[in-house]
C-alpha positions in Angstrom: 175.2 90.4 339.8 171.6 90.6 340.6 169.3 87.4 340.6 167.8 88.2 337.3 170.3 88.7 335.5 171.9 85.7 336.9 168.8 83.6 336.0 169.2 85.0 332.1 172.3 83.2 331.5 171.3 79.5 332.2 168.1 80.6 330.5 170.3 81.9 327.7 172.3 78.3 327.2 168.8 76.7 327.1 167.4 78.8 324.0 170.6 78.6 322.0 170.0 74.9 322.7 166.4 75.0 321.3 167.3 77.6 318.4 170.2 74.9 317.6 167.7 72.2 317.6 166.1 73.1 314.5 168.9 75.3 312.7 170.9 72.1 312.6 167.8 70.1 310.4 166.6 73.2 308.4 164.4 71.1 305.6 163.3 68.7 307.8 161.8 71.5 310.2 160.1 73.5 307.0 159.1 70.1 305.8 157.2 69.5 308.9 155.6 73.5 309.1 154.3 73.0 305.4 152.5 69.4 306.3 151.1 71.1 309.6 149.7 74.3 307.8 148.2 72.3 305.0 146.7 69.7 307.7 145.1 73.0 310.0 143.9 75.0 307.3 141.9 72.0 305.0 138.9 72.5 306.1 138.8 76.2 305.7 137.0 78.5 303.2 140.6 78.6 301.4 141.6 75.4 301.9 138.7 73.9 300.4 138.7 76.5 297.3 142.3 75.2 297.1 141.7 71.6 297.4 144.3 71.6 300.6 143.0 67.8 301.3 144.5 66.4 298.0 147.8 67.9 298.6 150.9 65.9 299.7 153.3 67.3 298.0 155.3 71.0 297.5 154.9 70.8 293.9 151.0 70.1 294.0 151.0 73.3 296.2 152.6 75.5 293.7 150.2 73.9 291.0 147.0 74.6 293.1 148.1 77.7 295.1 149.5 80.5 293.2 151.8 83.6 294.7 149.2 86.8 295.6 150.3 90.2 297.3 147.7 92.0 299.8 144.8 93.1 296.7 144.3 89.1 296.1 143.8 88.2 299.1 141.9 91.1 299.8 138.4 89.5 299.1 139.1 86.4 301.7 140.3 89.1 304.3 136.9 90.5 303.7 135.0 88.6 304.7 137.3 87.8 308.0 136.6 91.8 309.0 132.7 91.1 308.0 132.6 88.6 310.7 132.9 85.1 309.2 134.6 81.8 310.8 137.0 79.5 309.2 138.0 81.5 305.9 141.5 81.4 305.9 142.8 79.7 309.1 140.3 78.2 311.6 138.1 80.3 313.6 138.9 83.6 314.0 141.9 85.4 314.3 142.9 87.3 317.5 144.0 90.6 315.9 144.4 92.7 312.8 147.7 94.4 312.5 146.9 97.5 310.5 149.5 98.5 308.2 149.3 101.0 305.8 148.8 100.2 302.2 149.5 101.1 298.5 146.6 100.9 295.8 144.0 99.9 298.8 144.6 102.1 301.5 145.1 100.5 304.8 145.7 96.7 304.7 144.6 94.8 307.7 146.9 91.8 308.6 145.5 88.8 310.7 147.3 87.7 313.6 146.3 84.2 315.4 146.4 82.9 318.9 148.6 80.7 316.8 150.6 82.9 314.8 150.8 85.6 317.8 153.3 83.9 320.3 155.9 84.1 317.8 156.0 87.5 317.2 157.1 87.4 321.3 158.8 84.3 321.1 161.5 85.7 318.0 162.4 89.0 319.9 162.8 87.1 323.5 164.9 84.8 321.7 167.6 87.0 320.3 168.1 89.2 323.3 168.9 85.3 324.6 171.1 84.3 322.3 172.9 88.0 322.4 173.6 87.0 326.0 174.5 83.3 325.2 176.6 84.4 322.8 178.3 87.3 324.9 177.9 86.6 328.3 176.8 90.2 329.1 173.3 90.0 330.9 173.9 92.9 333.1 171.3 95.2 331.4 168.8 92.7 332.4 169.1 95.1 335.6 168.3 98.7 333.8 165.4 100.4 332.1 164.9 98.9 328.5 163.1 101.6 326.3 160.9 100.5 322.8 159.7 103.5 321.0 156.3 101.5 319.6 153.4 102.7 318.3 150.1 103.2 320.4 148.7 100.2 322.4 145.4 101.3 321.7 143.1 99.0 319.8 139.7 99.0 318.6 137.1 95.8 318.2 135.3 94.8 315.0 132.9 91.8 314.8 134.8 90.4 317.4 138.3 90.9 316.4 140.8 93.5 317.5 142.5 96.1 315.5 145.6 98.0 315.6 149.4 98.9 314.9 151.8 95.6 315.6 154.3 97.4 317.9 150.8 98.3 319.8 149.4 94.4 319.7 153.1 93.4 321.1 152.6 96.0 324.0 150.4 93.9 325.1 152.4 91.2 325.5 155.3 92.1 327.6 156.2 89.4 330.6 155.8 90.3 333.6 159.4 90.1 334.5 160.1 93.1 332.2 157.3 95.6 333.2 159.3 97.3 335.8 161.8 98.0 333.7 160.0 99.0 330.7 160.0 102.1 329.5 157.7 104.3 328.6 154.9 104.4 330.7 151.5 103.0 329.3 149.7 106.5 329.4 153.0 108.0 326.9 152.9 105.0 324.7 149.3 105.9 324.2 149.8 109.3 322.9 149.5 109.7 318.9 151.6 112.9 318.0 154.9 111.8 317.3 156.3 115.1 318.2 154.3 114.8 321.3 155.4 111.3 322.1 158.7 112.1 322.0 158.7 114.8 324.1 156.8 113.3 326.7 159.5 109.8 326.4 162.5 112.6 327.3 160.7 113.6 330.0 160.3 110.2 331.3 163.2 108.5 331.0 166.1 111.6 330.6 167.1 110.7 334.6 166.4 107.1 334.0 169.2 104.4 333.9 168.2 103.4 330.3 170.3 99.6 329.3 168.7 99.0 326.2 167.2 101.2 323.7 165.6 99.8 320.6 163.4 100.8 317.8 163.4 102.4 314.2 167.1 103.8 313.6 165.6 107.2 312.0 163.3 107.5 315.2 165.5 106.4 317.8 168.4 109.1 315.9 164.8 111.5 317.1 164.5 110.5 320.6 168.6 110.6 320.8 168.5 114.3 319.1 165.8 115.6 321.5 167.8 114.3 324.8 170.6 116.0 323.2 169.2 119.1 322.8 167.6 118.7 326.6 171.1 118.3 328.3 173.6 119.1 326.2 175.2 115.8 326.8 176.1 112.4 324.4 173.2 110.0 325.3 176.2 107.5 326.5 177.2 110.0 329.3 173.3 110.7 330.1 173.0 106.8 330.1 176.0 105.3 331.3 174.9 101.5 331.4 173.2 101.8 327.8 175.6 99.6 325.9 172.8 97.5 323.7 170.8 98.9 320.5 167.6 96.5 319.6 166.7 98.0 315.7 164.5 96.7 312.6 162.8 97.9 309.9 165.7 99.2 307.8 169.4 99.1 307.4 171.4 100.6 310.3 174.3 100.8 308.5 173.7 104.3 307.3 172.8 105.3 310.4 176.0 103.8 312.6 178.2 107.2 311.9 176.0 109.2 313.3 174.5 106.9 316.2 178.0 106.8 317.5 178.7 110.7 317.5 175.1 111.2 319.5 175.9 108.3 321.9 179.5 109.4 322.0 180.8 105.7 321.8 180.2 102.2 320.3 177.4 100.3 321.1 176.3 96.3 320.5 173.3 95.8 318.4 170.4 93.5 317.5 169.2 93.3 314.3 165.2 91.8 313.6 163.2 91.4 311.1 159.8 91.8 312.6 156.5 93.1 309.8 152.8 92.1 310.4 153.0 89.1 308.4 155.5 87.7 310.8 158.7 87.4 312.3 161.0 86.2 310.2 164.5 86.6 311.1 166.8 87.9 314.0 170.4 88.4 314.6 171.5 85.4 316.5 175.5 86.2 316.0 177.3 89.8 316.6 180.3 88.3 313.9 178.4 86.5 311.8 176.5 88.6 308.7 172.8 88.7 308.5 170.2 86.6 310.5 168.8 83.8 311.4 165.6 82.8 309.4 162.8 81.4 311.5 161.8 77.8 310.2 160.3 76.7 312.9 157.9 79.6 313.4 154.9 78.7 311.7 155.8 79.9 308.5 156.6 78.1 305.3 158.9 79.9 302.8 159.0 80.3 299.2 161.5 82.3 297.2 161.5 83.5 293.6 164.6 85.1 292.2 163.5 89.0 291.7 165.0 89.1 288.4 162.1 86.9 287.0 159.7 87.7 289.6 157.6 89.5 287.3 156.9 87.1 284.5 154.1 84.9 283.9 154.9 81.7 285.6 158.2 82.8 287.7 160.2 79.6 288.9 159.1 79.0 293.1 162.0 77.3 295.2 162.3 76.2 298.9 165.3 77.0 301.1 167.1 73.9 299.6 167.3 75.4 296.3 168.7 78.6 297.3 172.0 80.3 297.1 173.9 82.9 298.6 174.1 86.0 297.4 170.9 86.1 294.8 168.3 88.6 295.2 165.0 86.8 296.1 160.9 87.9 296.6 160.2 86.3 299.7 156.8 84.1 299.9 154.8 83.4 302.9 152.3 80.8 303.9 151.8 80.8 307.9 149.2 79.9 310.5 147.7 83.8 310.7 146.2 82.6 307.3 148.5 84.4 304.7 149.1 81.7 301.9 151.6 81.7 299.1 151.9 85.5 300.5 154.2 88.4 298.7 155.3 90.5 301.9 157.4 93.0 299.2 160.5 92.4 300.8 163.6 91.4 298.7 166.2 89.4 300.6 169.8 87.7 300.0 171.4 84.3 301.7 174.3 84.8 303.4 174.5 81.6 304.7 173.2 78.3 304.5 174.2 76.7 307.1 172.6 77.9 309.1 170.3 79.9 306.9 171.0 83.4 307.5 169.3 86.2 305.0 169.6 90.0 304.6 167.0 92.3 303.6 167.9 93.7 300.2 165.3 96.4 299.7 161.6 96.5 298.3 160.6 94.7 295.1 158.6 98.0 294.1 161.5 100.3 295.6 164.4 100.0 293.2 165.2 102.4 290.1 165.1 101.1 286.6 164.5 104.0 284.5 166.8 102.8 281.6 166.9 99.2 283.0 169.6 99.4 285.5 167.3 98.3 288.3 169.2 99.6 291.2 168.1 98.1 294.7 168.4 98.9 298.4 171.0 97.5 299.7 173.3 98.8 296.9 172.6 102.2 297.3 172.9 101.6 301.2 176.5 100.1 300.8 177.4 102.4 298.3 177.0 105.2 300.8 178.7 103.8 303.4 181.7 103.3 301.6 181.3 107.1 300.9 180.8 107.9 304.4 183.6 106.0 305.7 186.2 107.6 303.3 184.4 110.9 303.4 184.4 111.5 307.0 180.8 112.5 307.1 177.7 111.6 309.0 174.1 111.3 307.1 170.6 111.7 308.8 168.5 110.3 306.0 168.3 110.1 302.4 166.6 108.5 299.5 167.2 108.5 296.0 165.0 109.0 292.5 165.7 109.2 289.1 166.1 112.5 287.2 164.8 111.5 283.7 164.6 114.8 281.9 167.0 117.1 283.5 167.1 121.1 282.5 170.3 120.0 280.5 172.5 116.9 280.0 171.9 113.0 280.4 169.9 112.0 283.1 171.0 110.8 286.2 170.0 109.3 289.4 169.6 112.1 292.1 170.2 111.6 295.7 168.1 113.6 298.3 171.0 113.8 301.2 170.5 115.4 305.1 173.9 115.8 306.2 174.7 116.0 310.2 178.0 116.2 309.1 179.0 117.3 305.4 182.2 115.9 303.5 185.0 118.0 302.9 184.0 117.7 299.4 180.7 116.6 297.7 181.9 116.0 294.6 184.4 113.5 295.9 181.7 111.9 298.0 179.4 111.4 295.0 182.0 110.3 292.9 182.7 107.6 295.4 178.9 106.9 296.2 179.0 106.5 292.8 182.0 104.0 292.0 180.7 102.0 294.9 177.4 102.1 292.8 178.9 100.9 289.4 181.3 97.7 291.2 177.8 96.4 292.5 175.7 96.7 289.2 176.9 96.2 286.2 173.6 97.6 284.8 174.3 101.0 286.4 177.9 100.9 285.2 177.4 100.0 281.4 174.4 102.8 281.2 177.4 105.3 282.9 180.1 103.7 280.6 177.7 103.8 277.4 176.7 107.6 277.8 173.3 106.7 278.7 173.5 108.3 282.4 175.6 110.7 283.7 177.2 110.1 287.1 174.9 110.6 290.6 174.5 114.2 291.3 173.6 114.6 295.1 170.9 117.7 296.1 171.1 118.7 300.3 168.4 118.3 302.8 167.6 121.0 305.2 168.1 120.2 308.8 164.7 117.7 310.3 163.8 118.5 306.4 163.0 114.5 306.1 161.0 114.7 309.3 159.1 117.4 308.3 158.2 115.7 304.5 157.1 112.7 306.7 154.9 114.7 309.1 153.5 116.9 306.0 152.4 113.2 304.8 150.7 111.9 308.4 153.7 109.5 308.5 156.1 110.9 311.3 157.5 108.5 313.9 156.0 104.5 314.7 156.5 102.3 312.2 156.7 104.7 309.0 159.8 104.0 306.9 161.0 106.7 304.6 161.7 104.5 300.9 165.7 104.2 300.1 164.2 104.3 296.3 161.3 105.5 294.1 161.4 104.7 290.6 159.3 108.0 290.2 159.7 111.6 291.2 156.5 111.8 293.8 158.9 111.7 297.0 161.7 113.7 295.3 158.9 116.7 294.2 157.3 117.0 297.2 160.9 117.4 298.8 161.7 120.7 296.8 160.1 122.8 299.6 162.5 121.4 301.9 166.1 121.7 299.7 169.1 123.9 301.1 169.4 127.1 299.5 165.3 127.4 299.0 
């Protein structure tokens, strides 16, 4: 055992320690983050149109703050890229993760010197509490890959701009640099395709420990080496027994993951996005992860269900329960107050709190009022895929509202690595799964309104080319699990088996 990875383990106890500190007092810990954000921000342009200094209580904040998405805020953001001090935290911030938008094009998230450590901090801490929890610290010793976006970053009025996975670059110790993976000059590159190509090439001889990304480009990176050697990535990498992944559900991906790797592999689920990191997987039995309270951020939650009316009802995590699909709400030191992120998620525990991330609250399909979310279509087709022996590259799903003939139906856009014996079985049981999780879906199936899922096949790399046709291919681009619309579903004609 080498003296790093040694070190990791006493270094291990000492962050579960910490993490335990404030998991074990949850409201007391978000109690003290909402005082401290209200106290640091006061004096600001947006604390003083808000009347932060006569606040003392949650409830006066809900009366004098109400919930905006990234268009609301847009005008106080603004003026932070024009130049101004002091507008929604004090001075300026540090960076501007760019992300890329909706109805405004690209949105440009601050980060703070205060808000920026625990971006690092969140992802240190759960490779520590893997190996707390574990014991296994050996891959401490090997090359650690993180396919990222470009470290590149341009200056404006003083502030720096560019992708988050690019910022973080930045900001990796010094203890991991010779072991980090790829090289500065291949992380810069800005073709995906190219990237890729060039990350084989560095690291296809490497003895790669830990591999962690974006499931869908990760699958990438494991396809190419594939194709290189000839060989499962676990016999190219023999010591690579941990997978760090965020950004969607790797559940639909496992099946496939296993067959390129050619055996199972231990994982780490975050929850990392611009606004913050939220949440990480701080136990390998335990479902979901661990929400950050002590991070800077103050959470708010609003059932989705009402989430579009008027006034919708705004809880803390003392009011919520387990299992109910909630908007998330941010306030945080970058400056984000009473902030939508767009994310839904469910509790799965509350003590400690422990969340999933149940989809998008503008990706779900409700085209007769069934309003079907993420994470039921993504268990519905794992069930399928377990029964089904099949393994599934990428799909999303749309609604088919005025078919040729028939009811409608719900229409799933499939790329198959490996096709069922037989799709109408799979469908069907896609489909069951579908009904026993909304009762919506299964009264509009049961009542004649829909007729069951029909499923159209992908090409081969069809979903990567649709994403490179639309300048989204590879970094931080997520294909949508659900449209309520037929824009991604048209434009993926070109790319159907059989045309």
């Amino acid at each position: 055992m080498s003296i790093k990875s040694l070190l990791a383990k006493p270094f291990a106890y000492f962050t579960y320690l910490s993490v335990k500190k404030w998991a074990d007092k949850p409201i007391k810990t978000q109690d003290k983050v909402f005082q401290d954000l209200i106290n640091q921000a006061k004096d600001t342009q947006f604390g003083k149109d808000h009347k932060f200094s006569e606040i003392q209580t949650y409830e006066q904040f809900v009366a004098q703050v109400p919930i905006r998405d990234y268009e609301d805020l847009k005008p106080y953001v603004d003026r932070v890229i024009a130049g101004e001090s002091d507008i929604l935290w004090p001075e300026k911030p540090l960076y501007f993760a760019k992300t890329s938008g909706t109805t405004s094009g690209a949105k440009y998230i601050p980060i703070t010197k205060e808000s920026m450590p625990n971006h690092i901090k969140a992802a240190r801490n759960a490779i520590l509490m893997y190996i707390n929890e574990t014991g296994n610290s050996s891959f401490v010793n090997g090359k650690m890959i993180f396919l990222q976006g470009s470290p590149i970053l341009t200056t404006q009025n003083g502030i720096q701009l560019g992708r988050l996975s690019g910022i973080v670059a930045h900001y990796v110790p010094k203890y991991l640099q010779k072991n980090r993976m790829p090289s500065w000059e291949t992380n810069c590159i800005e073709d995906w395709e190219t990237k890729v190509e060039a990350i084989v090439d560095e690291t296809v001889d490497q003895d790669m420990s830990v591999i962690s990304g974006i499931p869908s480009w990760v699958q990438m990176y494991f396809e190419r080496l594939q194709k290189r050697t000839g060989k499962p990535v676990g016999e190219l990498f023999k010591n690579f027994n941990l997978f760090i992944y965020g950004g969607v559900n790797y559940e639909p991906y496992r099946a496939k993951f296993e067959n390129l790797i050619g055996r199972k592999v231990d994982s780490i689920e975050l929850y990392p996005a611009s606004e913050g990191f939220f949440a990480f997987q701080d136990r390998q039995k335990e479902k979901g992860m661990l929400l950050q309270l002590d991070s800077g951020m103050f959470y708010e939650f609003v059932e989705a269900d009402s989430f579009f009316e008027e006034h919708p009802k705004r809880i803390t995590i003392k009011d919520v329960k387990v299992g109910v699909n909630y908007v998330m709400i941010i306030s945080s030191n970058a400056g984000l107050w009473c902030y939508n992120i767009g994310d839904t998620v469910q509790f799965t525990s509350t003590q400690p709190y422990r969340i999933i991330v149940s989809g998008r609250i503008k990706h779900f399909i409700s085209g007769f009022g069934e309003h079907v979310i993420g994470k039921e279509v993504e268990y519905a087709l794992q069930e399928a895929i377990v029964t089904g022996n099949a393994r599934v590259s990428e799909f999303t799903v749309a609604p088919q509202i005025t078919p040729e003939s028939g009811l409608p139906y719900h229409e799933w856009f499939i790329e198959f690595e490996k096709e069922p014996y037989d799709i109408h079985a799979f469908a069907y049981k896609i489909d069951q799964a579908l009904q026993q999780q909304n009762s919506y879906y299964l009264d509009l199936i049961e009542g004649k309104v829909l007729q069951p899922l029909k499923i159209t096949k992908v090409q081969n790399n069809g979903f990567q080319e649709y994403m490179k046709s639309i300048g989204k291919l590879g970094g931080q681009n997520k294909l949508p699990r659900l449209s309520n619309d037929r824009k991604i579903a048209n434009a993926l004609q070109k790319y159907i088996v059989g045309k």
